[in-house]
C-alpha positions as CSV (number, residue, x, y, z in Angstrom):
1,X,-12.0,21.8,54.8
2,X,-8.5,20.9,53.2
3,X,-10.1,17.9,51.9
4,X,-13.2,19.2,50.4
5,X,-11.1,21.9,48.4
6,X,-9.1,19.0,47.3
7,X,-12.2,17.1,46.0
8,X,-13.7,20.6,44.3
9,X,-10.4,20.3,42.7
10,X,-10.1,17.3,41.4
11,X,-14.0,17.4,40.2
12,X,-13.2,20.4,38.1
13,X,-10.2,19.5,36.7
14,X,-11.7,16.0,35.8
15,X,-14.4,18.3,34.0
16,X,-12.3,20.5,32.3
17,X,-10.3,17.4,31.0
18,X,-13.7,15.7,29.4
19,X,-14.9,18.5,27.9
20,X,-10.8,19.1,26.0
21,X,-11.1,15.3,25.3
22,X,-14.2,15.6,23.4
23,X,-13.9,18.5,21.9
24,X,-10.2,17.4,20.8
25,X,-9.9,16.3,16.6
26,X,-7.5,13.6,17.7
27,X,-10.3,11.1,18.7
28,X,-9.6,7.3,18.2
29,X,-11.8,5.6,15.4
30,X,-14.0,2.8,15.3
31,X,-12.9,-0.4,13.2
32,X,-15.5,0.4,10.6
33,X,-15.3,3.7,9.7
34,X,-10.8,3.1,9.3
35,X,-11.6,2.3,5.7
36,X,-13.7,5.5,5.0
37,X,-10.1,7.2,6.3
38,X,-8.2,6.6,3.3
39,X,-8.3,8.6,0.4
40,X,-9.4,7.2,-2.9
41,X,-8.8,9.8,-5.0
42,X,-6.2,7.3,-7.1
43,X,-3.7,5.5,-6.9
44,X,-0.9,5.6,-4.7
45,X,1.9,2.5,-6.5
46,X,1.7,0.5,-9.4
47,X,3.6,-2.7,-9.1
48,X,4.5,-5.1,-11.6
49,X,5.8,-8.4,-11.2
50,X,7.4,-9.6,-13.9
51,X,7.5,-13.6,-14.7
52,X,8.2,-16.4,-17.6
53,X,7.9,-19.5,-17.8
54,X,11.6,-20.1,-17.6
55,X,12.1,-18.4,-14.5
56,X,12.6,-21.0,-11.6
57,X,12.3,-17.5,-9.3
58,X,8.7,-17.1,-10.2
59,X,7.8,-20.6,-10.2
60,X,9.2,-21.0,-6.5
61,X,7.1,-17.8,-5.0
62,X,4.6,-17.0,-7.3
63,X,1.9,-18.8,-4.3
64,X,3.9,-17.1,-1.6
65,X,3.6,-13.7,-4.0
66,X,-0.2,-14.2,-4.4
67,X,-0.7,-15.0,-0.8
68,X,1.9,-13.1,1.6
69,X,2.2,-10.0,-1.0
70,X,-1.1,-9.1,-3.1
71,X,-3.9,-11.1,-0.4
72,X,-1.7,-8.7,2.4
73,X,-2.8,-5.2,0.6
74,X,-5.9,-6.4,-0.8
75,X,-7.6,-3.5,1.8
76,X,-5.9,-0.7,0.0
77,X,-7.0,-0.5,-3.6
78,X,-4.3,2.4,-4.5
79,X,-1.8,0.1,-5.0
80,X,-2.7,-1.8,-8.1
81,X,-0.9,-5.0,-9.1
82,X,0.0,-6.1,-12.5
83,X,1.4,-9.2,-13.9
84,X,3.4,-9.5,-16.8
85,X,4.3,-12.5,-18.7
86,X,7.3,-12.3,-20.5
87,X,7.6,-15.7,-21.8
88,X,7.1,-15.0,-25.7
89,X,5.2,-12.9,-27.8
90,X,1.9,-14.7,-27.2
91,X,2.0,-14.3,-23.2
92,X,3.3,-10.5,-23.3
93,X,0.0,-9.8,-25.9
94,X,-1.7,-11.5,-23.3
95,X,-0.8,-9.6,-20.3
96,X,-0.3,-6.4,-21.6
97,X,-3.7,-4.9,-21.1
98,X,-3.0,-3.5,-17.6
99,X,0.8,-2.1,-18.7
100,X,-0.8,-0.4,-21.6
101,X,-4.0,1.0,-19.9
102,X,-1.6,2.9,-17.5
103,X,1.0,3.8,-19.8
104,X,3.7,1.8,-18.5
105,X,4.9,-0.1,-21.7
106,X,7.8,1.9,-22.4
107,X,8.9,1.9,-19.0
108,X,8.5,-2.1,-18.4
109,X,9.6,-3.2,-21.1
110,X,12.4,-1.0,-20.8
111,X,13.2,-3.0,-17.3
112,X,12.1,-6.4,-18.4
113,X,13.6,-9.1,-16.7
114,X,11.8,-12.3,-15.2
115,X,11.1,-12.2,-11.3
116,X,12.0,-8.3,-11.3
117,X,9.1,-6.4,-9.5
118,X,8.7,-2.8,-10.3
119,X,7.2,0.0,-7.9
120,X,6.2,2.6,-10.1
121,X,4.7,6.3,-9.0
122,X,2.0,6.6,-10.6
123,X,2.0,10.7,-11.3
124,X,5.4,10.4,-12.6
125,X,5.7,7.3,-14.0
126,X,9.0,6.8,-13.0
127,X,10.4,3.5,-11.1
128,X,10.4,4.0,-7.9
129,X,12.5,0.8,-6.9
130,X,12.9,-2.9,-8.8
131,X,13.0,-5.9,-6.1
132,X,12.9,-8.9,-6.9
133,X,10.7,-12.0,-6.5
134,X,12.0,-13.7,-4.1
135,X,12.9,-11.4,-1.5
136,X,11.6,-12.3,2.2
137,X,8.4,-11.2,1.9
138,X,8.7,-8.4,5.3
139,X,11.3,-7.1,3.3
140,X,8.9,-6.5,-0.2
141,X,6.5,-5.3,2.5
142,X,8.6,-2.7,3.9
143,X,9.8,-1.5,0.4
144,X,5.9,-1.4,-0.7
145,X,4.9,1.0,2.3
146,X,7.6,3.0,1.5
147,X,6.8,4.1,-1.5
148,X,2.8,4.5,-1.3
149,X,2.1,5.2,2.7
150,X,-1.1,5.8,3.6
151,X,-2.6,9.0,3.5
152,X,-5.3,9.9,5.2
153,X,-8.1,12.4,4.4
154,X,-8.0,15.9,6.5
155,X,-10.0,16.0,9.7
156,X,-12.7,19.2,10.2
């Protein structure tokens, strides 16, 4: 008799523990819907990496920034990247478009230096934090998350 009340037991409290599972808002998600998880209602980080010709810095990582840096958050389009060229005249005309389309010429060229990389808020416009080029690339990593984490939309 012990064991049978034991068993009744166990069978409801396995019950009661499958229905507060799935009936819980803190279930896991599948791969595919992850993406739909992330808000896109704008952008979370602007950051503009700033280069010239003359700047061995850039030369040396400018693969390892297109590669490690920009291919790592190309999943999360609400951190926008922007190259600047700083070279001369001709090269800042023709990299401008991006810096000007989100207001950020004052600001740049404010903080122009070659190899500098800018994390800018984008509702304040203010600089969030300047690296440079050639830190280790975990390190740019960790200072990118930092200042645009994900966010993810509210669950029903």
């Amino acid at each position: 008799m012990k064991n049978f009340k034991q068993i009744i037991f166990a069978a409801l409290l396995t019950a009661v523990t499958f229905i507060f599972i799935n009936s819980s808002p803190l279930k896991a998600q599948d791969a595919s819907a992850v993406t739909d998880t992330y808000m896109q209602d704008g952008p979370s980080l602007y950051v503009v990496v700033q280069r010239s010709d003359m700047c061995t810095m850039c030369e040396d990582n400018y693969d390892r920034w297109n590669k490690e840096v920009i291919g790592y958050y190309s999943g999360r389009p609400s951190i926008i990247f922007m190259n600047y060229d700083i070279t001369n005249d001709k090269t800042i005309e023709n990299t401008k478009a991006d810096i000007d389309k989100y207001g950020l010429t004052d600001l740049v060229n404010a903080n122009k230096r070659p190899g500098r990389v800018l994390l800018i808020d984008p509702n304040t416009k203010q600089i969030v934090k300047m690296l440079d080029v050639d830190l280790a690339t975990t390190d740019i990593q960790n200072y990118i998350n930092e200042a645009a984490p994900m966010k993810h939309k509210a669950t029903k």
